[in-house]
N, C-alpha and C positions, 0 to 999 in steps of 0.2 A: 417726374422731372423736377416742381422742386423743390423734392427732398436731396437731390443732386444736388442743386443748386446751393441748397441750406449748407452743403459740404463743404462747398470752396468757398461760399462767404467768409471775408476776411470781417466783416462788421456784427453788432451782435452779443450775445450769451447761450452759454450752451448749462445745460445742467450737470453735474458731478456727473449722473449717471450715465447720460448723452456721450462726454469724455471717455469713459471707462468704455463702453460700446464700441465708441469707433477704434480707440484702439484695439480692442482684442478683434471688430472684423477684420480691419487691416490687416494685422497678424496671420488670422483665420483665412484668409481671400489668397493671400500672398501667398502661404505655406501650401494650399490646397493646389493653386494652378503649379508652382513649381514641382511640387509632386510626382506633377505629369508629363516632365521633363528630368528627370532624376536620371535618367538611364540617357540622356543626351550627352551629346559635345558640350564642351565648355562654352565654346564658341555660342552654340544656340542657346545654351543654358542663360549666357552672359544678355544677349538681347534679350531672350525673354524676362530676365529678373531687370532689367534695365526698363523697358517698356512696363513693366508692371510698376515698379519703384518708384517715379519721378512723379505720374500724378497723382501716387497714395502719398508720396513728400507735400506736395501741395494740399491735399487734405490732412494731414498730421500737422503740419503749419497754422493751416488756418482754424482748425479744432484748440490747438494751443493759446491762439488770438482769442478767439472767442471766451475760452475757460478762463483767461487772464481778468477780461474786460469785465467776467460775471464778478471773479474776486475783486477785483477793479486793484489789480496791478499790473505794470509794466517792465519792461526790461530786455536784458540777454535771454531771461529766461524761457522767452518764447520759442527760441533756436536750441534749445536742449533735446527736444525730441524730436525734430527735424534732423539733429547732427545723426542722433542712436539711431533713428530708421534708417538714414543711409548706410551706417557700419552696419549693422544686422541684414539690412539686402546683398551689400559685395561681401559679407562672410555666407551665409547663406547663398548664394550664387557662387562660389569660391567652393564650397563644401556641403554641400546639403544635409542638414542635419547633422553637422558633427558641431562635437561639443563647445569647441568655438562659437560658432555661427548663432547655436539654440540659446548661450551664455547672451552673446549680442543681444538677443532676442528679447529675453528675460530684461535685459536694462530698458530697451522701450517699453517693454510692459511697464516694466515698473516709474519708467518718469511720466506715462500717463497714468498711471495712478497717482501717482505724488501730484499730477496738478489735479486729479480730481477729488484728491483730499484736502484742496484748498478751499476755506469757508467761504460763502458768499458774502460782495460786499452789500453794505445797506444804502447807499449812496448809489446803488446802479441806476442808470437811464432805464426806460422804458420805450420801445422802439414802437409795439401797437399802444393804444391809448387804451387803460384801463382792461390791459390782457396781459399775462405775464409766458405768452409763447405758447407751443404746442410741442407736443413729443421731444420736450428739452430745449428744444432753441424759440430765443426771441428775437428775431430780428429783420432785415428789408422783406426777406424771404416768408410769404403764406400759408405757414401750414395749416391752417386750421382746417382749411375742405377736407385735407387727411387723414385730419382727428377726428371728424364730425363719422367722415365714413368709416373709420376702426372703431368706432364708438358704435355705431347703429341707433337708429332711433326705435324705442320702443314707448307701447300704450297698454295703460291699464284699465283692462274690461269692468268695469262696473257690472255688479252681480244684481237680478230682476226679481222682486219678490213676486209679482204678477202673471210672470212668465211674457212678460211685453215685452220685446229687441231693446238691449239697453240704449242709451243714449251714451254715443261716444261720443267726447268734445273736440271741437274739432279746433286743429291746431293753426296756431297762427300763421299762413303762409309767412318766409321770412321776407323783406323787400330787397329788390335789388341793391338799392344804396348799403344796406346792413350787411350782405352777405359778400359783398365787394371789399377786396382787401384794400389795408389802409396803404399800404407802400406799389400796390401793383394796379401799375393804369392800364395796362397792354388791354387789346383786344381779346375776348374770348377764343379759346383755339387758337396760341398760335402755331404758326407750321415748324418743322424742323430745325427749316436754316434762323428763327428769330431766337428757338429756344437755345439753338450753339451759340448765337451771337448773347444770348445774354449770360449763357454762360461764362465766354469770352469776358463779358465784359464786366462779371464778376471778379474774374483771376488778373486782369490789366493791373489797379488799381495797389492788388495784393504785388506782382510782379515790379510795378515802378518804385513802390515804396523800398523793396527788399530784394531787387533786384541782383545790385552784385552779390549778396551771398547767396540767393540762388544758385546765381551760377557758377558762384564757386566750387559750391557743394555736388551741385551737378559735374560741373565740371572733373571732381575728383575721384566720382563715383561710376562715370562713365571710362575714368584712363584707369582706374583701376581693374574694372572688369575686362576692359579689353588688354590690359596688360597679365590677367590671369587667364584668361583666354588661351592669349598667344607665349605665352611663358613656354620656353621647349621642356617635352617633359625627356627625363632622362631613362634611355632605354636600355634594360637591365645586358652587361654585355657577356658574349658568350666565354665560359671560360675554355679555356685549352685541357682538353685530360689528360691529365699526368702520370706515366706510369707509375704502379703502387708500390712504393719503396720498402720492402721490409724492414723494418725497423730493429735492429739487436736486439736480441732477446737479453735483458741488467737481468746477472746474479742475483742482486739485491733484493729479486721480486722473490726469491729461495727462500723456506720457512727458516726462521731464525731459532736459534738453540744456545741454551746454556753453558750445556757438555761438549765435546766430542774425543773421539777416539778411534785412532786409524786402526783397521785388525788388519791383518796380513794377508788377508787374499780378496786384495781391491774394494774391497765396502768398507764402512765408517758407522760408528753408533753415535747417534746425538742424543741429548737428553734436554726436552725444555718442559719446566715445569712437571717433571718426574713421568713426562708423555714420552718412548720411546721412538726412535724416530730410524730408518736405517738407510742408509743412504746409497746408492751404488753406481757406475756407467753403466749405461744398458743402450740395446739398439735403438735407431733412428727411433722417432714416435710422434706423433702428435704431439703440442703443448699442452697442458692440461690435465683433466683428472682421467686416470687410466682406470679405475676403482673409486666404488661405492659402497662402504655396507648399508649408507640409510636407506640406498635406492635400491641396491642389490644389480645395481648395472652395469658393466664395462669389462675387463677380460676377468674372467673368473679364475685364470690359475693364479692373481693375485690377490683373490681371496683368502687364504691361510697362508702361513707361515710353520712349515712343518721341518720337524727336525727328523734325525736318523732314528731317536726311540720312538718315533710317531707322535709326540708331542706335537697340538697343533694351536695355531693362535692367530686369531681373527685381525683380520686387518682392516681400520678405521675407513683407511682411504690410502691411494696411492696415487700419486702424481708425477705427471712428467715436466722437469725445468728446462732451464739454457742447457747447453751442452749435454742434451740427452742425458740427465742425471734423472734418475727414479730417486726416486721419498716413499717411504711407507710407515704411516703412520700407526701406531699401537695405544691401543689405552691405558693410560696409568695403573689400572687395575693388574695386567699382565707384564709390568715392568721387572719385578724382581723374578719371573717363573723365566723370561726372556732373558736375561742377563746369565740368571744360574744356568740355565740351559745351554747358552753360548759358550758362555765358559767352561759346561759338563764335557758334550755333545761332542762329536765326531763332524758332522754337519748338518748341512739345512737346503731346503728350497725355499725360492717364492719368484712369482712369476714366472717361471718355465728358469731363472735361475738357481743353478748351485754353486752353493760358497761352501770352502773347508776350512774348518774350526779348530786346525791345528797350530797351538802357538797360541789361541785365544785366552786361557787363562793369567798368560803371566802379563799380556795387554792389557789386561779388563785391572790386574792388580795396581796397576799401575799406578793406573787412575780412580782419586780419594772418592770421585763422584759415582763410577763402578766398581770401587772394591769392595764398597758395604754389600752389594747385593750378591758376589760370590762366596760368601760365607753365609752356615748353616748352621 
């Protein structure tokens, strides 16, 4: 109890390290119990970070007093990490663990570090006479029982050359007057309700002096969290399914070509990049590719391209566009055997169709980008 007490004393010194301590429990206490409401309502979320918040603000307060009074300065600055534990509890209660909130988080750490980087002063009071505190704090509050018992008392055995039971000295019973603390008059034991009330009446003191920003601060941090509590959340709203509009099939999506050249019985020759290309109407089909040679998949009688002398000539790929137009594409390697051949030939199949090739030479002459290739 009081090392409790040692917490909300607003009077006093605390050591660097004492500072740095309580901040990262706080931190550490706060973040563990909300954990265990992570999967909570806002609502519950919101009390419990509220109930935990407002008397770890009162010990971050009076931790800050105390670290000031060691450096022996005063000021605003006391209310710097009071202000950041409140924004780091309603972001945290707000969002648990999101990168806000752990951000919040990281600024209390660090203004409790920035006051526990502050040197001590040389001018500090001394609260026991001739003791400079226990476990970091010096002040109304008695630690020392505390210290004595983490300390443990130990004896050294004196070794017997005789083999005679050494003589151990015996220690000074300590007297009561000595071992009575110099600020605490209270009775031995006392009960419950004396040690709340002096609790109590540790935080009064702190509360009168700095009362209204207390509760300011409280104030702002309880309408906060109840106002993310009760914030409506927005419920995602169902949409209407809409029939699936077929969308035109654009020409423009059509392989694009250099050349072309209309032959006389319904199909066209393109030429891009010296890759020939044939073009034709053909029946309904799928959009898309009708043929593969990489895959070797899709209808095979558009695999070759075969004329009346049996000449035959592999076809890259075939595709179907807008307006059921077939493409079939040829590799530049077979451009000139393809062109002479059109222009030889009698006719041709491909894809289960047949095109006639008569009239096709004086077409092909025509045009300077097919006439080279019907001469021999």
């Amino acid at each position: 109890m009081p090392l409790l007490k040692s917490l909300f004393c607003n009077q006093g010194r605390d050591s660097r390290v004492r500072t740095a301590l309580v901040g990262l429990s706080l931190v550490g206490l706060f973040l563990i119990v909300l954990a265990l409401f992570v999967h909570a309502s806002s609502t519950v979320r919101a009390v419990v970070a509220a109930v935990m918040a407002l008397p770890m603000a009162a010990v971050s307060l009076a931790s800050a007093r105390r670290r000031l009074n060691d450096a022996g300065r005063s000021g605003p600055l006391v209310f710097a990490p009071l202000a950041l534990w409140l924004v780091q509890a309603a972001a945290q209660a707000a969002q648990p663990y999101g990168i806000g909130a752990m951000a919040a988080t990281a600024l209390f750490l660090i203004s409790m570090g920035a006051l526990a980087a502050l040197p001590e002063s040389r001018q500090r009071a001394r609260y026991a006479p001739g003791s400079e505190g226990a476990m970091g704090y010096s002040g109304p509050v008695d630690l020392s029982p505390l210290a004595e018992t983490s300390g443990g008392a130990r004896q050294r055995v004196e070794p017997s050359m005789d083999g005679s039971a050494p003589v151990v000295p015996q220690m000074a019973e300590r007297e009561p007057e000595a071992a009575a603390s110099y600020w605490d008059d209270a009775p031995s034991g006392p009960s419950l309700g004396q040690r709340l009330g002096s609790l109590a009446g540790n935080l009064m003191p702190l509360l009168r002096e700095h009362g209204k920003v207390v509760a300011s601060l409280s104030g702002i941090l309880v309408l906060s969290m109840a106002a993310l509590a009760l914030w409506p959340k927005s419920e995602p709203v169902a949409e209407v399914a809409k029939p699936p509009v077929e969308q035109p099939v654009v020409n423009a999506d059509a392989p694009e070509f250099q050349h072309s050249v209309t032959m006389p019985d319904t199909y066209e020759l393109l030429m891009n990049h010296d890759g020939l290309i044939v073009k034709w109407p053909g029946d309904q089909a799928p959009r898309g590719e009708l043929w593969s040679l990489l895959t070797a998949e899709g209808d095979r009688s558009c695999a070759e391209m075969r004329f009346n002398n049996d000449n035959r000539y592999r076809a890259v790929k075939v595709d179907v566009w807008g307006d059921d137009m077939y493409y079939a594409y040829f590799s530049p390697l077979d451009t000139p055997e393809i062109v002479f051949d059109v222009a030889m030939r009698g006719s041709f199949s491909l894809c289960g169709y047949d095109f006639s090739l008569r009239g096709s030479m004086d077409t092909l002459r025509a045009h300077p980008a097919f006439a080279l290739y019907t001469r021999r």
